[in-house]
C-alpha positions as CSV (number, residue, x, y, z in Angstrom):
1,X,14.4,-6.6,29.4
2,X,17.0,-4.3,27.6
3,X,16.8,-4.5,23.7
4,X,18.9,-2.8,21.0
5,X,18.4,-2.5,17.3
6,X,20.7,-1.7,14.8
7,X,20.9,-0.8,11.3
8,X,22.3,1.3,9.1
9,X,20.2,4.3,9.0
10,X,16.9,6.0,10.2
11,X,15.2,5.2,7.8
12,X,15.1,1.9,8.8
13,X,13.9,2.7,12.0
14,X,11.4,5.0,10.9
15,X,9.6,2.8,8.2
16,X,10.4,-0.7,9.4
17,X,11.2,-1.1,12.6
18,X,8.8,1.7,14.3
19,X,5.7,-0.4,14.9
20,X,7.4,-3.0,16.1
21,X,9.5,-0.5,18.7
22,X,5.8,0.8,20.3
23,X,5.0,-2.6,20.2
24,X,7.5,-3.6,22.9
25,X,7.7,-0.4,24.5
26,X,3.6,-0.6,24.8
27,X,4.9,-3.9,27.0
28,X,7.2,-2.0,29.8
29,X,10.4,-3.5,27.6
30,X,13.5,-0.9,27.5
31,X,14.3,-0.4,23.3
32,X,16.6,1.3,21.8
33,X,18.4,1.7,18.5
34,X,22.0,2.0,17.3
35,X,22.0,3.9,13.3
36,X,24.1,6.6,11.5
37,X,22.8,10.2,12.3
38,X,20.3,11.9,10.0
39,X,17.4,13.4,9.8
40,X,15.3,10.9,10.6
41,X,17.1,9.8,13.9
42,X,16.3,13.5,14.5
43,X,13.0,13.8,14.1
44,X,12.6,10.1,16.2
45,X,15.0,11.6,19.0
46,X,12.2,14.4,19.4
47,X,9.5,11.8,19.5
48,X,11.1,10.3,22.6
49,X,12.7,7.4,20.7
50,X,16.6,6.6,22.5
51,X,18.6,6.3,19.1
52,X,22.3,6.0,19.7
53,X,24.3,7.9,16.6
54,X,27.5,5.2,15.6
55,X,28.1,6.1,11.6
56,X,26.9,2.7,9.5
57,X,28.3,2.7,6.1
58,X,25.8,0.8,3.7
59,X,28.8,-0.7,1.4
60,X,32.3,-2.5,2.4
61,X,34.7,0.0,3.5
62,X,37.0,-1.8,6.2
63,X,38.3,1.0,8.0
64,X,34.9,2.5,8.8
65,X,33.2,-0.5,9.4
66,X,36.1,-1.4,12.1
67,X,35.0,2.1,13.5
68,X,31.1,1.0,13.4
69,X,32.2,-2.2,15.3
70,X,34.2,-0.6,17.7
71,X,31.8,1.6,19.0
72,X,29.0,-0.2,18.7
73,X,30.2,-2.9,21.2
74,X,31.4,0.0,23.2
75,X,28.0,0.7,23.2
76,X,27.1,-2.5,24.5
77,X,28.9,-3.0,27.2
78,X,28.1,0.3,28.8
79,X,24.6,-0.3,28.4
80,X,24.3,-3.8,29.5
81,X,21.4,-5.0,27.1
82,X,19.9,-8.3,27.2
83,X,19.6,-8.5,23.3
84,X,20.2,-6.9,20.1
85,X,18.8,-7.4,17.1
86,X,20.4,-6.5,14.0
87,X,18.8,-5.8,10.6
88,X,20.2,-5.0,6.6
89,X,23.2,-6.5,5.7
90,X,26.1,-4.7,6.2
91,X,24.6,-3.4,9.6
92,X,23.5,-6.7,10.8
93,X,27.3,-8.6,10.2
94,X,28.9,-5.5,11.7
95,X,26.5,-5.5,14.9
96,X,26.8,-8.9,15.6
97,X,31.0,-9.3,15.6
98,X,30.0,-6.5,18.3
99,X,27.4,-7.8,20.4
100,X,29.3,-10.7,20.2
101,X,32.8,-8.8,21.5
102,X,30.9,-7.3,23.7
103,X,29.2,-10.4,25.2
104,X,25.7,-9.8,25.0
105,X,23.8,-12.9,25.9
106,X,21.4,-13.2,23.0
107,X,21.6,-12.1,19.6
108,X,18.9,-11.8,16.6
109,X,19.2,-11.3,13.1
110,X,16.3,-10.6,11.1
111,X,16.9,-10.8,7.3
112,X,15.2,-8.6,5.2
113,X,16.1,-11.0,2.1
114,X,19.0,-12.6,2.0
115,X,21.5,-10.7,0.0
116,X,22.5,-13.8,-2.1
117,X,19.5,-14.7,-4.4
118,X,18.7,-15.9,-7.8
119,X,19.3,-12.7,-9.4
120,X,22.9,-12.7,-8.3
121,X,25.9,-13.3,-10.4
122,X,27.5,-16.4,-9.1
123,X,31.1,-14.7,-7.2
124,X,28.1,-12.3,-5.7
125,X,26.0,-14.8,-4.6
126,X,29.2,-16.9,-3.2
127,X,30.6,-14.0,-1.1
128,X,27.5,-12.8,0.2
129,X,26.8,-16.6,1.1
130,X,30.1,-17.0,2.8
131,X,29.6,-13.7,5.2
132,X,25.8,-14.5,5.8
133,X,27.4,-18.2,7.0
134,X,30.1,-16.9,8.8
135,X,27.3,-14.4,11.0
136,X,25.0,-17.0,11.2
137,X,27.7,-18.9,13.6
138,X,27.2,-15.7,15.7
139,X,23.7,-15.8,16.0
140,X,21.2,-16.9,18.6
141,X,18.4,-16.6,16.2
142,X,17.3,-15.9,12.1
143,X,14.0,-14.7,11.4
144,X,13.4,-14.2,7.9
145,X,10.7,-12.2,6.2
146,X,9.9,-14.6,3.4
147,X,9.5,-18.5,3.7
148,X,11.7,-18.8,0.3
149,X,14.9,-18.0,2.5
150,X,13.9,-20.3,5.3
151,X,14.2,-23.3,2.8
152,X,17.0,-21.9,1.1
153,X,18.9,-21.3,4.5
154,X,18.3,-24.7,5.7
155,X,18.6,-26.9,2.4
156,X,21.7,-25.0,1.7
157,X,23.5,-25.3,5.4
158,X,23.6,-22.2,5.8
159,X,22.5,-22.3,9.6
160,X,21.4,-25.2,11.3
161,X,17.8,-25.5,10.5
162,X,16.4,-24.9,14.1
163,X,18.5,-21.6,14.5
164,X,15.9,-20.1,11.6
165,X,12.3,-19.3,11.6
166,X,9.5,-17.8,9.5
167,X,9.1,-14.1,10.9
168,X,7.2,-12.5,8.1
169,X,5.8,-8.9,7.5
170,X,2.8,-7.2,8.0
171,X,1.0,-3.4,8.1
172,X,-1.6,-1.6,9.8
173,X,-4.5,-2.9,8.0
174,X,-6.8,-0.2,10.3
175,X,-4.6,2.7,8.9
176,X,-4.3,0.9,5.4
177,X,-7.7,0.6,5.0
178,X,-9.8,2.3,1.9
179,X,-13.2,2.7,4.1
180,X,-11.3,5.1,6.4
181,X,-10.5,7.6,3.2
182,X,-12.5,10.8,2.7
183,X,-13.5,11.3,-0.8
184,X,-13.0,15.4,-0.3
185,X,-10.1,15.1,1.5
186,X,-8.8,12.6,-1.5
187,X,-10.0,15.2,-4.0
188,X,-7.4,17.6,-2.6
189,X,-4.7,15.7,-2.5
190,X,-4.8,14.5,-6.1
191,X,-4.9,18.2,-7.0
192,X,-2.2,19.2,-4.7
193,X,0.6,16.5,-7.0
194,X,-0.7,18.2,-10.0
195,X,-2.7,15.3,-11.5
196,X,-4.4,16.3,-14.0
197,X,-8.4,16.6,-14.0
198,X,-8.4,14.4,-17.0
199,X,-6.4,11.7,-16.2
200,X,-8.8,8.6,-15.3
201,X,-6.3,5.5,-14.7
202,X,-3.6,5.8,-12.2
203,X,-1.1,3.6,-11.7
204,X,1.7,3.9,-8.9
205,X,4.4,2.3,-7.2
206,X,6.5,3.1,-4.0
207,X,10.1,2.6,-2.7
208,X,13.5,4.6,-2.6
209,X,14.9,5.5,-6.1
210,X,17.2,3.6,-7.0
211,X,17.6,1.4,-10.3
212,X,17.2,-1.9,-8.6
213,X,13.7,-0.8,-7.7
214,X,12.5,-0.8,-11.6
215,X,10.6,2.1,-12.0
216,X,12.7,2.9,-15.3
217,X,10.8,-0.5,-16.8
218,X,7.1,1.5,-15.1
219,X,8.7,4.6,-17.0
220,X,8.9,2.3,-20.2
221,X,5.6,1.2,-19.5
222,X,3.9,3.8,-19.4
223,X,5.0,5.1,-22.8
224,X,4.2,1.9,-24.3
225,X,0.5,2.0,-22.6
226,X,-0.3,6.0,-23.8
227,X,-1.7,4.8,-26.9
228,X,-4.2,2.9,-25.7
229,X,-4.7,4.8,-22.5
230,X,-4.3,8.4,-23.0
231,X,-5.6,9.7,-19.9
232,X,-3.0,7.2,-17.6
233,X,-1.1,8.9,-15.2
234,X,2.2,7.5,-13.3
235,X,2.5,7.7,-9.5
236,X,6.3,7.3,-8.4
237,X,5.6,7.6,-4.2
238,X,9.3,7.4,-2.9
239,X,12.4,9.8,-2.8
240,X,16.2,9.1,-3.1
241,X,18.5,9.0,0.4
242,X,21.8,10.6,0.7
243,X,23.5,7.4,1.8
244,X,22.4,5.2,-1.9
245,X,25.1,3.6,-3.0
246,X,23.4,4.1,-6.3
247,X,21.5,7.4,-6.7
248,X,19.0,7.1,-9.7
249,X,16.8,10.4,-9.4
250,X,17.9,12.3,-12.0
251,X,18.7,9.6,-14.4
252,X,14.9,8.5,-14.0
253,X,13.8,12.1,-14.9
254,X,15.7,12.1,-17.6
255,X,14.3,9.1,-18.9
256,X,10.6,10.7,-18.5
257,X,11.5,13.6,-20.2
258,X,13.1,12.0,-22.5
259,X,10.2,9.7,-23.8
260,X,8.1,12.4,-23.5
261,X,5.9,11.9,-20.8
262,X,6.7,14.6,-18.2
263,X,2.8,15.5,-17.8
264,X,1.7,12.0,-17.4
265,X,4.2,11.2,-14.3
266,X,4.3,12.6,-10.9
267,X,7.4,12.3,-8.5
268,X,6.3,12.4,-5.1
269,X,9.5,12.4,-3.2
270,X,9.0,11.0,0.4
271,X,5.6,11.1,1.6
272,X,4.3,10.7,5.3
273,X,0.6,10.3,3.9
274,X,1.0,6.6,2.3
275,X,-2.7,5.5,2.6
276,X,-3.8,7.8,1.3
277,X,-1.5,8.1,-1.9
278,X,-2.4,4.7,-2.2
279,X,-6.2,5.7,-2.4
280,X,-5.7,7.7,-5.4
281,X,-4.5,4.5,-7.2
282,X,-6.5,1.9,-9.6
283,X,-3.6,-0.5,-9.8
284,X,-0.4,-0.7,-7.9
285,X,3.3,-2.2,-9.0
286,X,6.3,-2.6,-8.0
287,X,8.9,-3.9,-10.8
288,X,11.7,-4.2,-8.1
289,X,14.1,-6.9,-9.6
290,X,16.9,-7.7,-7.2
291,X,17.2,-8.1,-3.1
292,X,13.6,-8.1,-1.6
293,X,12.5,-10.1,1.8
294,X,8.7,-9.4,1.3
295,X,7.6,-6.2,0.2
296,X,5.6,-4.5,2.8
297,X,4.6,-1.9,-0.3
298,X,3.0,-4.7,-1.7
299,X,1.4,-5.1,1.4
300,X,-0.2,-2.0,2.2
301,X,-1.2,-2.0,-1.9
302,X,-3.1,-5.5,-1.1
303,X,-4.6,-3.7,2.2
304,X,-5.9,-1.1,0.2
305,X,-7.7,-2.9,-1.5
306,X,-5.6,-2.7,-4.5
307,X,-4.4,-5.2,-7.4
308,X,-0.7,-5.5,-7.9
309,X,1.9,-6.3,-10.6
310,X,4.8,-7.2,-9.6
311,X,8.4,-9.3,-10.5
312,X,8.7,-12.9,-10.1
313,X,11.7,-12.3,-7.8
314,X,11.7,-13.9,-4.0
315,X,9.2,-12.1,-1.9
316,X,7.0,-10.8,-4.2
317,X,5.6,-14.1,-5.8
318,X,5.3,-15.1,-1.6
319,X,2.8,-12.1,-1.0
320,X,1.0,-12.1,-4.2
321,X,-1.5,-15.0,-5.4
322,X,-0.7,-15.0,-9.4
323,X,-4.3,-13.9,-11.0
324,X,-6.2,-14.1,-7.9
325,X,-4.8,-10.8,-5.9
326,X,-2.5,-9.3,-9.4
327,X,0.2,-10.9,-11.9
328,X,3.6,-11.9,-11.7
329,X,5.5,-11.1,-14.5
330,X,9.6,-11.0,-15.3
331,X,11.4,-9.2,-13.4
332,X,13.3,-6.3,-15.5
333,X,11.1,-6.5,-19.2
334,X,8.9,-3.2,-19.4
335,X,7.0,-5.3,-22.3
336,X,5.6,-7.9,-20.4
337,X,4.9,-4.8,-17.4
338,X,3.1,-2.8,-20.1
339,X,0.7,-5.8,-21.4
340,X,-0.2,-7.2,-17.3
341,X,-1.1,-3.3,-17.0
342,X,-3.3,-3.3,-20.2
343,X,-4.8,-6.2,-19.0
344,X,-5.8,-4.7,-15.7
345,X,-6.5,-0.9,-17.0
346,X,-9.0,-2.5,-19.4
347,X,-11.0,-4.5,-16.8
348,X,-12.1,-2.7,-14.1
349,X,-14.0,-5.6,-12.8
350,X,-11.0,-7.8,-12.5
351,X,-9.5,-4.8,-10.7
352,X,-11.8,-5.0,-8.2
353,X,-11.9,-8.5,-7.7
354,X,-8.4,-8.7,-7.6
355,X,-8.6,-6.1,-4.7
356,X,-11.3,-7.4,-2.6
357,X,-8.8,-10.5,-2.9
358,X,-5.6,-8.9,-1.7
359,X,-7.4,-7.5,1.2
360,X,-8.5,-10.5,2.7
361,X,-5.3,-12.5,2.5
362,X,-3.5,-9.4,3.9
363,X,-5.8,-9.6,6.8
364,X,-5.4,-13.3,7.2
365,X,-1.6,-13.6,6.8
366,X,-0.2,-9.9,7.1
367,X,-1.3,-7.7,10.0
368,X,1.3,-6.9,11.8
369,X,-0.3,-8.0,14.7
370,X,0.5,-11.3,14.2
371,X,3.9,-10.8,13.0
372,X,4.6,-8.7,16.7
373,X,3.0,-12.1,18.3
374,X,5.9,-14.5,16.1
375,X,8.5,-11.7,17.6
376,X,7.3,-11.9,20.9
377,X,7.8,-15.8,21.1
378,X,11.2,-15.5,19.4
379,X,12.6,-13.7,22.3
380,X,10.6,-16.2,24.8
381,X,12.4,-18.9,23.4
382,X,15.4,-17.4,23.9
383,X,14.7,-16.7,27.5
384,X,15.5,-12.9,27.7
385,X,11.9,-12.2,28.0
386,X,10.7,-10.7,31.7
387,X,9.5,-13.5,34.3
């Protein structure tokens, strides 16, 4: 069995779709990937990963999207796969006009959150609508990361309801797993980001930065929270890609020094070490307030044994159990972020309770073990799957 991926860029491949890739490989099936070129395809290409270079634009931009089409199902006909599954927007409607072109027999689309929801204005939320309905008519299969677009997809008619299913996410929870930290080894890293010795409450978050992500409101925060917690420090664990339609680095440092808070914050950029950044934390948040399938941050927060604030957006009040593993608050509202913190920073014991709590539903519901098992039957349904 021949599979291609595609999406937009590598770092897709390389933080998403990677475990799943070793999975299938681990099971004699042939896997490649179709993305723009970067560094990250790079660094994968050396690993031994086949990664075909076609330029992806992450925004609407008809001649080069034409291009993307073009040579992806050129792609596809030379290398006669049995399916390709597509992933993020743009990406995924551009891959499957090919695959379909190209006449590949089966085609998958796994949404990573729709990218209509309630946070969308309503022409936004009609046009993306439209063009997820129009690809759905070109798909074998939708597998969707949260349950909340399942029943939106079929009470909306968006598909019809058997051609969507609950996919899910997961992580590692052996590598995200606090028992396997070393305590010197965790020692050296915190002074290593410059965290200070004095600094006894850390809070962090991870994701790309960009604004929809909502660290400003954890910027905001945390200058609301200094009075009563002098000694907290910030954790931003995340850099900014080249290919953002919305780059929002330096206007978040600006923000920090503007509020005065430059010692109590530490931008990690990009970071191959996430356990154990994750280690260092006491809480964990991510105040993300648009387009989310189910955080797999929130995730590997919950399989570190970590409580975790987050927005009451679609995937994020799916993963989290609302004061049993952390608190959902409103999404883009650095008030109600700063008291759900205060409440946490101030108990310790809920903390950990909140922790042990997280850890056992991820291992229930999210190891990615289970999620590779739901993939697995997906494709045997479709009959591409080796005899």
């Amino acid at each position: 069995m021949k599979i291609l991926h595609v999406c937009a860029v590598g770092f897709t491949v390389k933080n998403l779709l990677k475990p799943q890739i070793n999975y299938f490989l681990s099971k004699g099936l042939s896997v490649e990937v179709a993305c723009s070129p970067g560094l990250e395809v790079e660094q994968l290409q050396q690993q031994g990963y086949i990664i075909h270079t076609i330029q992806t634009e992450r925004r609407i931009d008809p001649v080069s999207n034409l291009s993307s089409v073009y040579q992806l199902a050129q792609l596809m006909r030379e290398r006669h796969y049995d399916l390709v599954h597509v992933h993020t927007p743009i990406a995924a409607v551009l891959g499957r006009i090919a695959a379909k072109l190209a006449g590949v027999k089966r085609i998958i689309y796994t949404a990573h959150g729709f990218p209509f929801h309630d946070q969308s204005s309503k022409s936004q939320y009609r046009f993306y609508f439209n063009v997820e309905k129009f690809s759905a008519l070109l798909t074998d299969l939708i597998l969707s990361q949260s349950y909340e677009d399942v029943i939106k997809a079929q009470k909306s008619g968006l598909c019809p309801p058997e051609k969507i299913r609950y996919l899910g996410n997961g992580v590692d929870i052996d590598r995200f797993n606090r028992d396997r930290l070393n305590t010197a080894e965790q020692a050296q890293l915190r002074a290593s980001l410059g965290i200070p010795n004095t600094a006894n409450l850390i809070v962090g978050t991870i994701g790309r930065l960009t604004r929809k992500k909502g660290s400003e409101y954890l910027i905001e925060a945390a200058a609301k929270l200094l009075t009563q917690f002098p000694n907290l420090h910030i954790l931003v664990i995340g850099g900014q890609l080249n290919t953002d339609p919305e780059p929002f680095q330096l206007e978040l440092v600006e923000r920090i020094q503007k509020l005065g808070i430059e010692n109590h914050v530490t931008l990690t950029g990009y970071r191959e070490d996430t356990p154990e950044l994750l280690g260092l934390l006491d809480i964990f948040t991510l105040p993300t307030f648009t387009h989310e399938g189910l955080p797999r941050s929130i995730l590997e927060a919950m399989s570190m044994s970590l409580p975790v604030v987050a927005t009451d957006i679609r995937g994020c009040r799916e993963a989290i159990v609302h004061e049993e593993t952390g608190l959902i608050i409103p999404p883009q509202n650095s008030e109600k972020l700063a008291e759900a913190l205060s409440k946490l920073l101030s108990n310790q014991d809920l903390r950990q309770a909140y922790g042990k709590a997280g850890r056992k539903r991820v291992e229930a519901e999210y190891d990615e073990r289970i999620v590779f098992e739901r993939l697995q039957t997906a494709y045997k349904d479709l009959d591409v799957w080796p005899k």
